[in-house]
C-alpha positions as CSV (number, residue, x, y, z in Angstrom):
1,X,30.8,122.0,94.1
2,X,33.4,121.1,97.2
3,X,37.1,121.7,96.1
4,X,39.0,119.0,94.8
5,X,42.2,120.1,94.9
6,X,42.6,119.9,91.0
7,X,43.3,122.5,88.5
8,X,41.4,123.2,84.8
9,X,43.0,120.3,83.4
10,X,42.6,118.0,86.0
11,X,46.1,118.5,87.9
12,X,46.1,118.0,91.4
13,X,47.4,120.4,93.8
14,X,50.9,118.7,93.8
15,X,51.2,118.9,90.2
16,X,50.0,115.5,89.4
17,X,47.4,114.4,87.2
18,X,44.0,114.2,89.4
19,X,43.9,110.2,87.9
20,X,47.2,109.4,89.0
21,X,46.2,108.7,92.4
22,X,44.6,105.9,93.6
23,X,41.3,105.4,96.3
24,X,44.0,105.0,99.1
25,X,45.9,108.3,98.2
26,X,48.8,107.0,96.7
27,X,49.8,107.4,93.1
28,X,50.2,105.8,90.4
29,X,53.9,105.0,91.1
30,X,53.1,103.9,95.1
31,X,54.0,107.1,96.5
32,X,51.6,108.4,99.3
33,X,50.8,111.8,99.0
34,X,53.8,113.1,101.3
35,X,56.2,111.3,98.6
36,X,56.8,108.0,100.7
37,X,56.4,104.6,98.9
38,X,54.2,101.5,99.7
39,X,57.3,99.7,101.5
40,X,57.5,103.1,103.9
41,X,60.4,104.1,102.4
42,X,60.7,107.9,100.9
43,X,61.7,111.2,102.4
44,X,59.7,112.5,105.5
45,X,58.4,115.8,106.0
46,X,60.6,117.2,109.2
47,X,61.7,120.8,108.1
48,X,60.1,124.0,108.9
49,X,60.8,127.4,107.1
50,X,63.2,127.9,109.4
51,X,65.6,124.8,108.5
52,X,65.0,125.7,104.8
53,X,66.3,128.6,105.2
54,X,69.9,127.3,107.2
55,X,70.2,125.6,104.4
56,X,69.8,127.9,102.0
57,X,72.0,130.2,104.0
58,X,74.3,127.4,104.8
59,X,74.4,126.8,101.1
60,X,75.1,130.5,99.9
61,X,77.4,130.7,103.0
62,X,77.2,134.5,104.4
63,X,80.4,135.3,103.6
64,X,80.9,133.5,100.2
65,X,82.8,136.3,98.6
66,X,85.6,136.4,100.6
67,X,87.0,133.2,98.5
68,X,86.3,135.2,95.0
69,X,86.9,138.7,95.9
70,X,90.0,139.3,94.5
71,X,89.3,136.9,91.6
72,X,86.2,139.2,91.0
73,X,87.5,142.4,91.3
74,X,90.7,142.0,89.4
75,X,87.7,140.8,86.6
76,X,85.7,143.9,87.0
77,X,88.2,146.4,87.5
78,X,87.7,147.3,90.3
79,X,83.3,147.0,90.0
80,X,83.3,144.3,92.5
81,X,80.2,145.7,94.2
82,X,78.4,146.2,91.4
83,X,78.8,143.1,90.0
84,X,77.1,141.4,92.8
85,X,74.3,143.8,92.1
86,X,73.8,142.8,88.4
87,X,74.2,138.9,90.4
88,X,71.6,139.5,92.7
89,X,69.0,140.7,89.9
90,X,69.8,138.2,87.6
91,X,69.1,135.5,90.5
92,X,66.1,137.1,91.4
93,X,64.1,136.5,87.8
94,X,65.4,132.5,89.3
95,X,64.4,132.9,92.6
96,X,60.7,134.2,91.1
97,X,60.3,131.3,88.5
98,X,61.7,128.6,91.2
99,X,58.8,130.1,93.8
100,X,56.3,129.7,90.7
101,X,57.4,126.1,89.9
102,X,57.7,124.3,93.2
103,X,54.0,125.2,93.8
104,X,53.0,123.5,90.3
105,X,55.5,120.5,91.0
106,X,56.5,120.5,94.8
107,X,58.8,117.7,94.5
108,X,62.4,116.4,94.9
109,X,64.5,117.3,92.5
110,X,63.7,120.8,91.8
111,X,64.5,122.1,88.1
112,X,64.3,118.6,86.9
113,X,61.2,118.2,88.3
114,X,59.9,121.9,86.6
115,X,61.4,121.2,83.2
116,X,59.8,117.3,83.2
117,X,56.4,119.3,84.0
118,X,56.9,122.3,81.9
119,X,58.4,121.1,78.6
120,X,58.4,117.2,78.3
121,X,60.6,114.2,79.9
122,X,63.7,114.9,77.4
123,X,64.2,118.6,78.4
124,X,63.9,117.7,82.1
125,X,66.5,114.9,82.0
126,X,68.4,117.4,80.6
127,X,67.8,120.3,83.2
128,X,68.4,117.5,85.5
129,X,71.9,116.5,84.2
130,X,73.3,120.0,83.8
131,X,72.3,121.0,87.2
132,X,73.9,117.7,88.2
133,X,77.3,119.3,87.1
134,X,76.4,122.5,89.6
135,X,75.5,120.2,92.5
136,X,78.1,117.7,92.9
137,X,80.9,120.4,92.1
138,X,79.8,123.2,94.3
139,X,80.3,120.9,97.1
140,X,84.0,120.2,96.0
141,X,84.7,124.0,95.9
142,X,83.5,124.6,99.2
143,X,85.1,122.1,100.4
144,X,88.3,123.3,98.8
145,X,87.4,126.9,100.5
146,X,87.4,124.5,103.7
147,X,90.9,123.3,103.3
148,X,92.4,126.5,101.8
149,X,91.1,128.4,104.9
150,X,92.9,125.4,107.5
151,X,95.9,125.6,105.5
152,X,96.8,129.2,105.9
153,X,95.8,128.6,109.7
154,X,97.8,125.4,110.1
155,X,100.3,125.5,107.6
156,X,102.0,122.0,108.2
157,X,99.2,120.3,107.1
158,X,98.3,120.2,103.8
159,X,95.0,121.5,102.1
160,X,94.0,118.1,101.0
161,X,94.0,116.5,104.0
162,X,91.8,119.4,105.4
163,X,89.4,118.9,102.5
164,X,89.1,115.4,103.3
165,X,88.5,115.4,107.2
166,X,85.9,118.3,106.0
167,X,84.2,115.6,103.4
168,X,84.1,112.6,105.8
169,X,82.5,114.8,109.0
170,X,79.7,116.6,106.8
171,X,78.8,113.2,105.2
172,X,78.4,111.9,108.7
173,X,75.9,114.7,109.6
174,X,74.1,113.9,106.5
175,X,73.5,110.3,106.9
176,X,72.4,111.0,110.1
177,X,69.5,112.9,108.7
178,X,68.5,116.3,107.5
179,X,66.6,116.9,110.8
180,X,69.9,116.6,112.6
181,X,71.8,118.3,110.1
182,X,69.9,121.0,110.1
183,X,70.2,121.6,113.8
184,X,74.1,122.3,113.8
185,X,74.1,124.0,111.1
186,X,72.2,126.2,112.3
187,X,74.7,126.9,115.0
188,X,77.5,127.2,112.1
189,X,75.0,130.0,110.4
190,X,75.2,131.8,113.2
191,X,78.4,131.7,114.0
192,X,79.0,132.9,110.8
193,X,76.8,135.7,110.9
194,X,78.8,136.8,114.0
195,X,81.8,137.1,112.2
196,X,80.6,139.2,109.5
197,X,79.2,141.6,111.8
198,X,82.4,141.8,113.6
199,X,84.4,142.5,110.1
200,X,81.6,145.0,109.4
201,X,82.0,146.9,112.5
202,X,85.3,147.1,112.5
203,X,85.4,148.1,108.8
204,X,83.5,151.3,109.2
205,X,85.6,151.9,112.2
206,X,88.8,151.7,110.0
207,X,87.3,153.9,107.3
208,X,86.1,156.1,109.6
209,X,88.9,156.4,111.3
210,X,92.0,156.2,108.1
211,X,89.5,156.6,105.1
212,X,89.4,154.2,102.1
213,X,92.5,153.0,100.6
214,X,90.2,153.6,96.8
215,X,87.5,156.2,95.7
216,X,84.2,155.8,97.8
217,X,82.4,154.8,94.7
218,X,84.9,152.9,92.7
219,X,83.5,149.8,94.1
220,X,80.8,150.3,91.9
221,X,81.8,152.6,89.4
222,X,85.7,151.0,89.0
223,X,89.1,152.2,90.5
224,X,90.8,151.7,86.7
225,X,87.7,152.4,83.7
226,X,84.2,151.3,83.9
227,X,83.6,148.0,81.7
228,X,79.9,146.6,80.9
229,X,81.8,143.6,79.6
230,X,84.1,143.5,82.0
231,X,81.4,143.2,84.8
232,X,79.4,140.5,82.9
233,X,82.3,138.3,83.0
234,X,82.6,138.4,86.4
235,X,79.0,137.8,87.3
236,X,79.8,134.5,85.3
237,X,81.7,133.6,88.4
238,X,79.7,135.9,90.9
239,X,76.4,133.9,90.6
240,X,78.5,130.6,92.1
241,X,78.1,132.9,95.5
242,X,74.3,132.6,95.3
243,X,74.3,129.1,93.9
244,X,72.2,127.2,96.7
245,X,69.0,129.1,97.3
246,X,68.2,127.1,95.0
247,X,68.9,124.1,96.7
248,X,66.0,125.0,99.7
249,X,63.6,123.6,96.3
250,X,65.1,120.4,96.6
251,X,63.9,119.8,99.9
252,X,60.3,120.1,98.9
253,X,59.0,116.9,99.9
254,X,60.7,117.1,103.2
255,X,59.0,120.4,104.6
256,X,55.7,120.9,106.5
257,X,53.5,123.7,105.6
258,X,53.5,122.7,101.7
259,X,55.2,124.4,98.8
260,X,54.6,128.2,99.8
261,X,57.3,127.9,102.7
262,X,59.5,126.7,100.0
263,X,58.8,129.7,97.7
264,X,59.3,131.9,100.7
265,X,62.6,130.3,101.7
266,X,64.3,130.9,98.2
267,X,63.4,134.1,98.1
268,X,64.4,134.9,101.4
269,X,67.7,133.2,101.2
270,X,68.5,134.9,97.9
271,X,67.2,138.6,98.8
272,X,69.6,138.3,102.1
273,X,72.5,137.1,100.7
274,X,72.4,139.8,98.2
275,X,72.4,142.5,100.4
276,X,75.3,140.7,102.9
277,X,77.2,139.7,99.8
278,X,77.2,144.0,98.2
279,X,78.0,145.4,101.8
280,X,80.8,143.1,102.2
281,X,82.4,143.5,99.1
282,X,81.8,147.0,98.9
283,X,83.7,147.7,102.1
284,X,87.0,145.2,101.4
285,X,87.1,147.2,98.3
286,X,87.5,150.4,100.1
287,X,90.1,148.6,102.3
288,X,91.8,146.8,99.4
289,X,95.5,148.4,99.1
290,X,96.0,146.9,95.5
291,X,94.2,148.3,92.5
292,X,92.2,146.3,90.4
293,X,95.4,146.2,87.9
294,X,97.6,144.8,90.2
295,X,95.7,142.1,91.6
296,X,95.0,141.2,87.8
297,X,98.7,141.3,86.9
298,X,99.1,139.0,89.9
299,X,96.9,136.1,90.1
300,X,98.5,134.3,93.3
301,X,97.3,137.5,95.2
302,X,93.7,137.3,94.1
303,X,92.7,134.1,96.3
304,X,94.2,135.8,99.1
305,X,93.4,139.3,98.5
306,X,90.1,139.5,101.3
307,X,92.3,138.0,103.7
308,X,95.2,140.4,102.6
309,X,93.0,143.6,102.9
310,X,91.5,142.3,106.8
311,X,94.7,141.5,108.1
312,X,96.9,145.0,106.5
313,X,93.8,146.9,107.5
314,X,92.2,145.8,110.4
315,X,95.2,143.3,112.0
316,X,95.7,139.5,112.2
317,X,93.0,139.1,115.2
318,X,90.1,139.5,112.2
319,X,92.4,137.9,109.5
320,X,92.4,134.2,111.6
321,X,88.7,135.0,112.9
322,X,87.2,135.5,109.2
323,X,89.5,132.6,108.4
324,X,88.8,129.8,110.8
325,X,84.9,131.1,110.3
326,X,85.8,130.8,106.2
327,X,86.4,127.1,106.8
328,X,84.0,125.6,109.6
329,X,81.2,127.8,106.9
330,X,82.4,126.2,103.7
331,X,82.4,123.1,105.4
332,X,79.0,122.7,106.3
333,X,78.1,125.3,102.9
334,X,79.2,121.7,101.1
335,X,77.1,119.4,103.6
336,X,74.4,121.7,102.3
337,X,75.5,121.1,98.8
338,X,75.4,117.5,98.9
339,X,72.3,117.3,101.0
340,X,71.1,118.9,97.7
341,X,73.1,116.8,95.3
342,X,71.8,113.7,97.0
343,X,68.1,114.6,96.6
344,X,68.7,115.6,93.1
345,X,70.3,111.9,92.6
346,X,67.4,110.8,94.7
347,X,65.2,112.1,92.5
348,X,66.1,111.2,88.9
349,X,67.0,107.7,90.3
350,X,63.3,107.2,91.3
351,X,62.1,108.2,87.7
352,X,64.2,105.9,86.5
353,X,66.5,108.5,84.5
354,X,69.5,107.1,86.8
355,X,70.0,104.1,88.1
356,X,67.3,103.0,90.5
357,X,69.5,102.1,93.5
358,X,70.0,105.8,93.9
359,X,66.0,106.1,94.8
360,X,66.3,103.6,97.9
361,X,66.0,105.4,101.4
362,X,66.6,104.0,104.7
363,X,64.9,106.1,108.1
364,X,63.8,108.7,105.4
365,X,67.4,109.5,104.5
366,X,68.7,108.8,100.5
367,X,71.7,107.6,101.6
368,X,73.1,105.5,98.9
369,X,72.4,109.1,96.7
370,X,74.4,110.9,99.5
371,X,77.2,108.7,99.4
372,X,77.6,108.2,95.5
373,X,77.7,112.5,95.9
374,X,80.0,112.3,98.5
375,X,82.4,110.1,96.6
376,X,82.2,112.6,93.6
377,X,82.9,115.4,95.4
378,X,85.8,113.6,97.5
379,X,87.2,112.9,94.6
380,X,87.2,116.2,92.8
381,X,88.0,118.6,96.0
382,X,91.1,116.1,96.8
383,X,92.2,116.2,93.3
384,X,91.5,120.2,92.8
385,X,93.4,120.8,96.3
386,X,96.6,119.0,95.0
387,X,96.7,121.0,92.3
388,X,97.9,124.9,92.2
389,X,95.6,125.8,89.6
390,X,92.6,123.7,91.1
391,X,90.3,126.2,92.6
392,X,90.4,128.3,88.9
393,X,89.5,125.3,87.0
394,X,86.7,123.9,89.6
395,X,85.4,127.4,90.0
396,X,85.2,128.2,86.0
397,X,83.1,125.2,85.7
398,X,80.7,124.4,88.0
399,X,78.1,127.6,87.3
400,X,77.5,126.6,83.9
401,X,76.2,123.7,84.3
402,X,73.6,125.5,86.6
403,X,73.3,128.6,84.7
404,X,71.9,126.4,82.0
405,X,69.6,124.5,84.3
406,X,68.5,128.1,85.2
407,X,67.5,129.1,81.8
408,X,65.4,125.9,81.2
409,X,64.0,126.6,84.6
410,X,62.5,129.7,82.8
411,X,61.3,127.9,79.9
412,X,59.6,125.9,82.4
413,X,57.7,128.4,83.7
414,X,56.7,129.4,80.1
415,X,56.2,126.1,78.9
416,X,53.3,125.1,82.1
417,X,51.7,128.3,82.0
418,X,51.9,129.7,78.6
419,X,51.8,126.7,76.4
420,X,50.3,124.0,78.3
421,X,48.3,126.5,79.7
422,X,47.8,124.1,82.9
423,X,46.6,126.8,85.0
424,X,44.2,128.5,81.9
425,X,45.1,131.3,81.0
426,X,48.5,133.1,81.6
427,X,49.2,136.4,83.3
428,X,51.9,137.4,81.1
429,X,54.0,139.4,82.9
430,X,55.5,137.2,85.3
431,X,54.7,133.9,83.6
432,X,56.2,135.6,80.5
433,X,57.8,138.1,80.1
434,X,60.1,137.8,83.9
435,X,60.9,134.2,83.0
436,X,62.1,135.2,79.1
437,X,63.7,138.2,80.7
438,X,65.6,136.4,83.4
439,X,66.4,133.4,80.7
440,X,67.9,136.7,78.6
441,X,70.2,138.1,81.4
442,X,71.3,134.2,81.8
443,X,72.2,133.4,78.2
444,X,74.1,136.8,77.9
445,X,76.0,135.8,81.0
446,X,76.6,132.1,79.7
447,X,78.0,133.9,76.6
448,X,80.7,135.6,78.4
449,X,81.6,133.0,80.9
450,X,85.5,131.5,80.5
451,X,86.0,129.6,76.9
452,X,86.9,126.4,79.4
453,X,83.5,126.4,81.4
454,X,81.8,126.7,78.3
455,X,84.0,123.9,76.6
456,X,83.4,121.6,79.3
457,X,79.1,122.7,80.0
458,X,79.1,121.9,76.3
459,X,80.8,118.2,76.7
460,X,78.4,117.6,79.7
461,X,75.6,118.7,77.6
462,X,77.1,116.4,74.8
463,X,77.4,113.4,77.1
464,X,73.9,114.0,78.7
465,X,72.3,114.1,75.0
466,X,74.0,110.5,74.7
467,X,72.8,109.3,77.7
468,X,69.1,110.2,76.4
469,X,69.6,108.9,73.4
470,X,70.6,105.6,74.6
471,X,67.7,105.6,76.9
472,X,65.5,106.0,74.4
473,X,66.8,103.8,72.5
474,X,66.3,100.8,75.1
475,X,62.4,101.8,75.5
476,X,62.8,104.8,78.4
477,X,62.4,103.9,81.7
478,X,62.1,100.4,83.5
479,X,60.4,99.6,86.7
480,X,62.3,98.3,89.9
481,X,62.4,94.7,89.1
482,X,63.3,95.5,85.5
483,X,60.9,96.1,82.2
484,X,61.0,98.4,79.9
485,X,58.7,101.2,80.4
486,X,57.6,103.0,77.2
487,X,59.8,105.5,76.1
488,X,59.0,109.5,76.5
């Protein structure tokens, strides 16, 4: 019998049901097959593995610790290193159930598209609100990275206004398209990776040369007493370094080469950035001329303290260098942040879960989703920059919104392949046991993340439940001109 494309129960090879789609290969919705809609509106399929990986990278940013480092190691006494360790494996049980989802459901929107397809319309809203929270906040803390690093090179001007100029230019390059966007930023990527291999070289030089201001192994082990708990609550902030290789999923409908290059790019992206992020950290540590104790007994040194140990170690050549790179690669870390944000807008506007407006495209670019993202995270970077405390507060909430998304991700992955069984039966190992593993390692960190991030993921939650609710309650979803649909 010739291949369908179908699965057992009659899926289709995008994760659709095989009567969904019409005699001229559109579905049931209007959408071709590449996600375009009867009008020739939709996104278009422009990026190879190679963009999705900028903007993975661009995301992460290669040198995203630099902003929490002192943050993190005052949290960990002194176990910086090893805390992005524990961060990377705890990603990677993510990084394997996103590869396994974005083959079943290769679409825009990424964990709200998996939780719809693995456990129901209600838990995917959900998923899809609480990584909301992640997406359009990230953006505002890189952003605030952005205008911190131009501050300390241009002191007259103030942060905000930094942040802002940041906001306006990357929105540009995003409403020009994600073809164009993807093109200078990957000149920013590498720009960025220059720098770190400067600061690396001339690290090891320095220690070779003076030795290491702490123990060889306390960046893993602690310069003060070793701390299990101590360490977990620093991977609470830790994981918002990895917090975009996710993001390469949201792209899904805009890639050639179909939904493996997207499982290859989040890997990728998050297996690199783990190794760049521990090397890093581990040799500031060594450099770092404050204990963990006194950069915890001082606060105002901790966003500071990378740049600190660079300039005291190294000299003020590397301090502006690692600066300057800090913000031009936040920058464009946020234009990869709401690139994401937009898509995930896109997406839950076109199933009707947010207004429908968001859904509309123009040239293949979501732009009214950009710019409703854009306007959030204008809002919130301006408003955290003006404040002295607005980089803690931004930074202790925007993971668990995505932390939670996360551990729906996994029950997902468990939902499709163990209970739906829509791929017959299980292998339950990595449909199974990884994804309850990885949702375990996520909970536990959830659990000891700040009292105000949980607080606040708890209202969003709260809010988001409401929202459903309400939806619901008016009959679910409505079609573009208007009628009710019938309700999940």
């Amino acid at each position: 019998m010739a291949d369908t494309g179908t699965g057992a129960d009659g899926e289709s090879a995008d994760g659709r049901g095989a009567d969904s789609r019409k005699a001229d290969g559109r579905t049931a919705d209007g959408r071709t097959a590449d996600g375009r809609t009867a009008d020739g509106g939709g996104l278009r399929r422009t990026l190879g593995f190679r963009d999705l990986v900028v903007y993975g990278l661009l995301f992460i940013a290669p040198m995203a610790p630099v902003g929490v480092f002192g943050t993190l190691d005052a949290r960990s006494h002194g176990s910086v290193a090893l805390v992005y360790v524990v961060a990377t494996v705890a990603m990677a049980f993510t990084a394997f159930s996103y590869a396994q989802m974005v083959r079943v459901a290769p679409q825009a929107g990424s964990v709200f598209a998996y939780a719809r397809k693995g456990l129901g319309e209600g838990p995917g809203f959900i998923a899809g609100w609480m990584a909301m929270l992640d997406y359009l906040l990230i953006p505002a803390v890189a952003y605030l990275f952005a205008g911190i690093a131009m501050e300390a090179l241009v002191p007259s001007v103030d942060r905000w206004v930094w942040t802002a100029v940041a906001v306006v230019i990357t929105t540009l390059l995003n409403l020009w398209g994600v073809r164009a966007a993807a093109r200078v930023g990957f000149a920013v990527l590498a720009l960025e990776i220059v720098v770190l291999l400067v600061f690396v070289v001339s690290a090891v030089v320095v220690l070779a040369r003076n030795g290491a201001e702490r123990g060889w192994s306390t960046p893993f082990t602690s310069d003060t007493g070793f701390s299990l708990t101590a360490v977990l609550g620093a991977v609470s902030v830790a994981v918002l370094s990895y917090l975009g290789f996710d993001a390469v999923a949201s792209f899904a409908e805009e890639v050639t080469g179909g939904s493996r290059q997207v499982a290859r790019a989040v890997l990728f992206c998050l297996a690199l950035a783990g190794v760049l992020f521990i090397a890093q950290t581990y040799l500031v540590a060594l450099l770092e001329p404050m204990t963990s104790a006194e950069l915890a007994a001082n606060p105002a040194e901790q966003g500071t303290a990378f740049y600190d140990a660079v300039d005291t170690s190294v000299g003020t050549w590397l301090h502006d260098l690692v600066a300057v790179s800090k913000a031009i690669g936040a920058a464009f870390a946020a234009l990869a942040g709401q690139a994401a944000a937009g898509r995930l807008l896109f997406a839950m506007g076109r199933e009707r879960r947010l207004p429908y407006a968001l859904s509309r495209t123009d040239s293949g670019v979501p732009r009214v989703a950009l710019l409703l993202a854009a306007v959030v995270t204008l809002v919130a970077a301006v408003w955290a920059a003006r404040r002295p405390d607005g980089l803690d507060r931004l930074v202790s909430v925007v993971d668990i919104g995505a932390l939670t998304a996360f551990v729906l991700l996994h029950a997902s992955v468990v939902g499709w392949f163990a209970v739906r069984r829509g791929e017959g039966p299980p292998r339950w190992f990595t449909q199974v046991v990884l994804p309850v593993t990885g949702a375990a390692i996520l909970i536990a960190v959830i659990v000891e993340a700040a009292g105000t991030a949980q607080l606040v993921g708890a209202g969003w939650l709260a809010v988001g439940l409401v929202v459903l609710l309400v939806q619901r309650g008016r009959g679910g979803r409505r079609t573009p001109d208007g009628r009710p649909e019938p309700a999940p």
